[in-house]
Each structure stands twice: as C-alpha cells, then as structure tokens.
N, C-alpha and C positions, 0 to 999 in steps of 0.2 A: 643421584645428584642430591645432596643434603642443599642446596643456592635452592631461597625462596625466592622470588622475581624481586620483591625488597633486598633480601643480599645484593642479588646477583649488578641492580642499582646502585648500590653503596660500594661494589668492588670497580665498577665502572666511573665511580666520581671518583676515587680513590688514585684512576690508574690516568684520568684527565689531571691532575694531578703528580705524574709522574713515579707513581708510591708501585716499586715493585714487587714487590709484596705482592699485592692487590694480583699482578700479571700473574706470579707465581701460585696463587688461589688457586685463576681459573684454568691454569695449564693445569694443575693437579685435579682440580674436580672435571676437568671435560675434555683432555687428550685422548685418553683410551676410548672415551664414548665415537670422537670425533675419527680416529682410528678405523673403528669397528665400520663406522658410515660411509667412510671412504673405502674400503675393502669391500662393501657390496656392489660398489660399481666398477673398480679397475680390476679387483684380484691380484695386487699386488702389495703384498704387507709393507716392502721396504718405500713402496709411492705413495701407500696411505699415510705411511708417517709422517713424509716429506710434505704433502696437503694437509693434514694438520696440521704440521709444525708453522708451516707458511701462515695457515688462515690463524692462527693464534698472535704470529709476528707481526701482519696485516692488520689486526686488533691493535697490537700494540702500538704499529705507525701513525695508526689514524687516530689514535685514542682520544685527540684534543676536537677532534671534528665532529665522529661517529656519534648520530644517537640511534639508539634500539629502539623503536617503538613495543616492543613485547619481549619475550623473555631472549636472556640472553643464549641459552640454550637453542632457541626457534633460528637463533640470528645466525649460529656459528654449525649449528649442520644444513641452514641451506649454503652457506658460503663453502661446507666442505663439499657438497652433493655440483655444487657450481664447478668448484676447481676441480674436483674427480672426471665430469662430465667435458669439460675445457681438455683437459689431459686424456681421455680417448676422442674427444675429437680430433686431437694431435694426432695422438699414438696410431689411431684406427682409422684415419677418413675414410678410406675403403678398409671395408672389412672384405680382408681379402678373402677368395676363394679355396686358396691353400692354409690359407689363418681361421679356417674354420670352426676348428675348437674353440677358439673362443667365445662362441653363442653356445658352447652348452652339449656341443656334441663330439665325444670321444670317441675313442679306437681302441677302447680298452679288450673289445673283445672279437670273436669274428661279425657278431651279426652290427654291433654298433660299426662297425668297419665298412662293412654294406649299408648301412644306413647313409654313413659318413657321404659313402663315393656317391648313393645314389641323390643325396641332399646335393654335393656339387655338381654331378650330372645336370640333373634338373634347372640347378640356377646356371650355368652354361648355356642350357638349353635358351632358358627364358631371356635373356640376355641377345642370343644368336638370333630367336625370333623375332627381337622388335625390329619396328622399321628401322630402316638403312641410319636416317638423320635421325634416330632418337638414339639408334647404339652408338654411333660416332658422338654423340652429345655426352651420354652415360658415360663411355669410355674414358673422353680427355678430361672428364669433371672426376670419373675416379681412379682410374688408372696413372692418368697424368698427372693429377692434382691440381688443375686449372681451375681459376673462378668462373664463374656466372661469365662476369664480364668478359675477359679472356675469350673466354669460346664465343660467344658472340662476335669478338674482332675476328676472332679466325677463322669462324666459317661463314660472316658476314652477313649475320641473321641478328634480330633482335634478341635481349638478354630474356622481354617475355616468352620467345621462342623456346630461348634456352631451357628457360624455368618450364614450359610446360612439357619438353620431351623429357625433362629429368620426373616431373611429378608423373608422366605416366610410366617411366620406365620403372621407378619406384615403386607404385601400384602394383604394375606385373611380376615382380621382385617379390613384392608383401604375398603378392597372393601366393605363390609357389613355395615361399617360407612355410606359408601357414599350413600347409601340410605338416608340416615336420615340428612346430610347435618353437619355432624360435623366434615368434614373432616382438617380445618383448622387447629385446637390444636392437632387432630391427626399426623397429622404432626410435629409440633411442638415436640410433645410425639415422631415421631419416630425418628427427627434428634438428640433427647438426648441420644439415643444407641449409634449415630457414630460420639459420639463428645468428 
C-alpha cells in the first residue's frame, strides 16, 4: 500500500465530497489486500470478492458520516474480517458433522479418511454423552437453528438455562476437538453464539 495515513485522510475528504476518483483510489489500492483477508476466513474467492466489493460500497454509502479514527487500511480489514465472520455464521452455524472438511480435515488419503471418520466418531460420541437436557438444548440451537430464546419457550426453562447447557456442551465439544487440532474455527464457531 503506497496510502500514508495522510493520503489515505485526503482521499476520505475527497470522497465526503462526493469526488469518485478518490473511491476509485481506494478500490485500486486495497481490493485485492481486502480479498486475500476475506479468503482466510470463508475459503471462498468468489465470497471474498463479494465482501470486499460490499465493505468498499459500504465506505462509499456512508462516506458523508464515517470517521476512521486510524488508518484507513486498519478500518476496511476489520470491516472485511466482520462480514467474512457475519457470512460463516450464516453459511456455518452448525458446523455440520458431515461439513467436516471445512475445519481443515480432508479425505485425500486413506489414513486422513480414518482420521476424518474417527474425528466425527468422537464428536457423535460427545454429543451422545452429554446430559439428556443439555443434548436436547445443543440439538435444537444447532440442528434446528433455534435462538436462545426460542428453546427457552419450548422446553420451558430459562434462556440462562439455555445458555449454560450450550457453554457446557461447547466445552465438551472443544475438548474432544482438541484432540484432532481443530480447535481454531472451533472457536470461531463458538464466539458466533455470544455474538
């Protein structure tokens, strides 16, 4: 990125201003960055274009409003790291059991294939073993895709109820991961409950 944080100011009063120029700057100097940012979290080139495209557009609706407190570069990859992470919490809210590859573990070979089965093994397992009311809470929050609240009305229990059979099923989830070394998007996957 040639933008000193002085540019990258001066292309920002340029573009409160209306001057598209200025927008066309900073789509040339920081699509492909904002790209690359978006790609390390979905793994999808054609959805990272479209998250940048969007958080670039998004600059540009808000231009008369937005102030950056620091660089503009700091401002436009957390906004992409936001809509990538927004977009697998869509895409993903249960990382499904048979969607497994997408934490990182393939079937390219026989023993990664064993690996594969005995990772969903295991989280079947751990799942099967919690208590009765915490697997029925896990279930309809990710199976079904029901809110906090939601499961609360229907099984007639408080939402902190809810919340705390989900943090411990979560737990027992994390720890069984952590075997297998996929604990990172797990994470990911659990900060999208309490967000």
């Amino acid at each position: 990125m040639s933008n000193t944080i002085n540019q990258d100011q001066e292309l920002l009063l340029r573009m409160r201003s209306d001057d598209e120029v200025a927008l066309k700057s900073i789509f040339s100097d920081y699509y492909k960055l904002l790209v690359t940012i978006g790609y390390r979290y979905t793994r999808d080139e054609h959805q990272s274009k479209d998250i940048a495209q969007e958080v670039i557009v998004d600059l540009w609706k808000r231009r008369k409003d937005i102030r950056i407190k620091y660089s503009l570069k700091a401002f436009l990859t957390r906004a992409v790291i936001n809509k990538s992470l927004n977009h697998l919490k869509k895409k993903d809210k249960v990382v499904g059991i048979h969607d497994f590859n997408q934490v990182g573990i393939t079937t390219d070979n026989a023993e990664q294939s064993l690996l594969y089965e005995e990772v969903l093994e295991n989280i079947q397992k751990a799942i099967d073993n919690l208590p009765p009311k915490c697997k029925e809470v896990f279930t309809l929050s990710r199976y079904h895709d029901l809110s906090h609240a939601q499961i609360s009305e229907k099984l007639n229990i408080s939402k902190k109820t809810v919340e705390n059979h989900m943090t411990r099923a979560l737990s027992e989830l994390r720890v069984t991961l952590k075997k297998y070394g996929v604990i990172p998007l797990f994470i990911i996957w659990i900060k999208s409950f309490f967000t």
